[in-house]
C-alpha positions in Angstrom: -5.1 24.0 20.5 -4.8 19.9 20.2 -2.7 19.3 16.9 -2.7 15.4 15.9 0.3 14.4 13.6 0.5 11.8 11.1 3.6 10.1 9.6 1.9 8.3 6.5 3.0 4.4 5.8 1.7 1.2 4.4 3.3 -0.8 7.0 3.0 1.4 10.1 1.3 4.8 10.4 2.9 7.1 13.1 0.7 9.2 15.1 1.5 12.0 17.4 -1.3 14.5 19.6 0.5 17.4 21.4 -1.1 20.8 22.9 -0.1 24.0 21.8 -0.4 27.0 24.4 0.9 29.9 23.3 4.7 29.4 22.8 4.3 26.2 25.1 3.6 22.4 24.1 2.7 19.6 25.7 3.1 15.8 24.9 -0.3 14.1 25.3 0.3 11.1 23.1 1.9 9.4 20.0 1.9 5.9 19.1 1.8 3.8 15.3 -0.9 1.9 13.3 0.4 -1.4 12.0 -1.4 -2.7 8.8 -0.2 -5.7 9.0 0.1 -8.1 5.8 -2.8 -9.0 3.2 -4.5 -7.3 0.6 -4.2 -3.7 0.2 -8.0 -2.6 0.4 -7.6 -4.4 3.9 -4.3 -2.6 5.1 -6.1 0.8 3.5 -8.7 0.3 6.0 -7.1 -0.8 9.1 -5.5 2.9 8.2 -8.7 4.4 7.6 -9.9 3.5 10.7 -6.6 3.4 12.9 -6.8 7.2 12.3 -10.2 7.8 12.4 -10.1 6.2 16.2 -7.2 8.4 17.0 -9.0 11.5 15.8 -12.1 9.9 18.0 -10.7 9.5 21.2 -8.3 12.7 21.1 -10.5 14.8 19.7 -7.9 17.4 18.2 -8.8 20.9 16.6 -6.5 20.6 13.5 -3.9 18.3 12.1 -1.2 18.1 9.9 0.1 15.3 7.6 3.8 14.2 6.0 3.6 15.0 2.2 5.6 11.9 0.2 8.7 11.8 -0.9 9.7 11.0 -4.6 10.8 7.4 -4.0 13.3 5.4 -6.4 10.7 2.7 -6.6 7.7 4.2 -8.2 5.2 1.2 -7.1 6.7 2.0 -3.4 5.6 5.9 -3.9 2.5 5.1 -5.3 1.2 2.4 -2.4 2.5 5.3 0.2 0.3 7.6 -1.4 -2.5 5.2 -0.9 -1.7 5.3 3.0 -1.4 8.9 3.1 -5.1 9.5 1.0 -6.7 6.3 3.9 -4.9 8.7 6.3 -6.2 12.0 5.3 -9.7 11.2 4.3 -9.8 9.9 8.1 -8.8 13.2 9.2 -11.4 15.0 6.6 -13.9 12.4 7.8 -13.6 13.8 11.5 -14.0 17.2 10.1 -10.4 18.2 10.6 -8.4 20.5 8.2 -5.2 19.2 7.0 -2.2 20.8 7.1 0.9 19.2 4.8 4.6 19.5 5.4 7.6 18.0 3.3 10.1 15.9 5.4 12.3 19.2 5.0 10.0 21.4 6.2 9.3 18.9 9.2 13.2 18.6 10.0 13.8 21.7 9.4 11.0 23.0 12.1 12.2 20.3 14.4 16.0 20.4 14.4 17.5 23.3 12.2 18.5 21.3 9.4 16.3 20.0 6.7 19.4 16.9 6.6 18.8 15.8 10.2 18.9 11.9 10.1 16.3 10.2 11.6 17.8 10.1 15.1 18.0 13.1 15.7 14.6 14.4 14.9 13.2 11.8 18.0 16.1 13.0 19.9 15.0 16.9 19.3 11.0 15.7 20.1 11.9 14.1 23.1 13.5 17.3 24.7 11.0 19.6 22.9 8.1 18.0 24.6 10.0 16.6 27.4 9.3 13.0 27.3 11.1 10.6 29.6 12.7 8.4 26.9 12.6 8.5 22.8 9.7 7.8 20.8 9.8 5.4 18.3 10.7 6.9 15.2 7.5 7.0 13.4 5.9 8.3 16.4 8.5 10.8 16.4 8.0 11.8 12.6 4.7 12.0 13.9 4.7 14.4 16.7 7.4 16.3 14.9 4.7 17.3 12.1 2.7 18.1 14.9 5.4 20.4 16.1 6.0 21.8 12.7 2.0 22.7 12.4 2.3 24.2 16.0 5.4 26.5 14.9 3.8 27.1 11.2 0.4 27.4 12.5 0.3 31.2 14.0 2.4 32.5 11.1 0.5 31.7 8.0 -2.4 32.7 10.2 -0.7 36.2 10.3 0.3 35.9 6.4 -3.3 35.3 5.6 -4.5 37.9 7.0 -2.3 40.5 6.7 -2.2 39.6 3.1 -6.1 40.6 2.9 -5.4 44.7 3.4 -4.0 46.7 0.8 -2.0 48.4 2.8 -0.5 45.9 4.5 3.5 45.0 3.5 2.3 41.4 2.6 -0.9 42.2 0.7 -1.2 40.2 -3.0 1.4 37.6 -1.2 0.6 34.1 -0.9 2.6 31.0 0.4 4.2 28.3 -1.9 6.4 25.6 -0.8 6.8 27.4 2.5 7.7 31.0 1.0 6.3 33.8 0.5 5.6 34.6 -3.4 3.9 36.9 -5.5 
C-alpha cells in the first residue's frame, strides 16, 4: 500500500509518500509545496494543484491529512483551514480517501509522546524509514501522518469489521477521537 501524507499550510504544504508492507515501510519520497506570497485564491491554487501533481505522479492508494489545531489567532486557524480544504479536495479529486489525524495522534504514533517537539518527530521518521539525513520538518510532519495512517490503517480496518458481527466483542462499537466508544 502507497500512503501519501500531507502537513496542511498556507505558506508551505509538506508532503510525504511511503510504502507499507506488512509490518515494513519504505521511504519513497517527501518534499513541501511553497505558496509563495499574493492573493489567497492564488496561494489556494498553487496548493490545489501542488497536491494534485503529487497524487499524479505517485499514484498512492490512500492518504491521510493533519487535522488543525485551535490557533490563538483565529484569522491564522481560519486561512489554515483554507490550505487544508485546497489540500484535501486535491486528494478527493484523485479519488483518494482521506484519513485525518490530530498532531497528537500523529506524535503520538511517531514517537510515544503526544508532547514530542518538533525535532524529535523528524528525528523518529528518519530512523523509522531509514533516511540518510533529516527531513525537513514539514516533510517530516508529513511522512509522519503517513506513518500514523500506516500504523492506524490495519486496526480500524479490524474494528470495522469486527464491529459488524453480533457476536463479536466489539460489535455496536465505533471509533471517536481515536477510541473506541459506544
Amino acid at each position: 500500500m502507497i500512503i501519501l501524507g500531507i502537513d496542511p499550510g498556507l505558506r508551505t504544504t509538506g508532503f510525504g509518500v511511503i510504502h507499507k508492507q506488512g509490518a515494513k515501510l519504505r521511504y519513497i519520497a517527501s518534499g513541501t509545496i511553497k505558496s509563495g506570497e499574493g492573493d489567497l485564491p492564488a496561494r489556494l491554487k498553487v496548493i490545489l494543484d501542488g497536491v494534485g501533481e503529487v497524487a499524479a505522479t505517485y499514484q498512492p492508494d490512500c492518504s491521510a491529512i493533519e487535522k488543525v489545531f485551535v490557533n490563538v489567532n483565529p484569522q491564522s486557524t481560519l486561512l489554515l483551514g483554507q490550505a487544508r480544504g485546497a489540500a484535501i479536495c486535491a486528494l478527493v479529486s484523485n479519488g483518494l480517501s482521506v484519513a485525518e489525524y490530530s498532531p497528537t495522534q500523529l506524535k503520538q504514533a511517531v514517537v510515544g509522546t503526544g508532547k514530542a517537539a518538533k525535532a524529535q518527530v523528524q528525528d523518529m521518521v528518519a530512523r523509522l524509514l531509514a533516511l540518510p539525513g533529516l527531513p525537513g520538518s514539514d516533510a517530516a510532519d508529513a511522512l509522519g501522518v503517513a506513518i500514523c495512517h500506516a500504523n492506524s490503517h490495519d486496526a480500524l480496518a479490524l474494528i470495522s469489521l469486527a464491529g459488524g458481527t453480533a457476536a463479536s466483542p466489539l460489535a455496536g462499537l465505533r471509533m471517536r477521537r481515536g477510541r473506541l466508544v459506544d
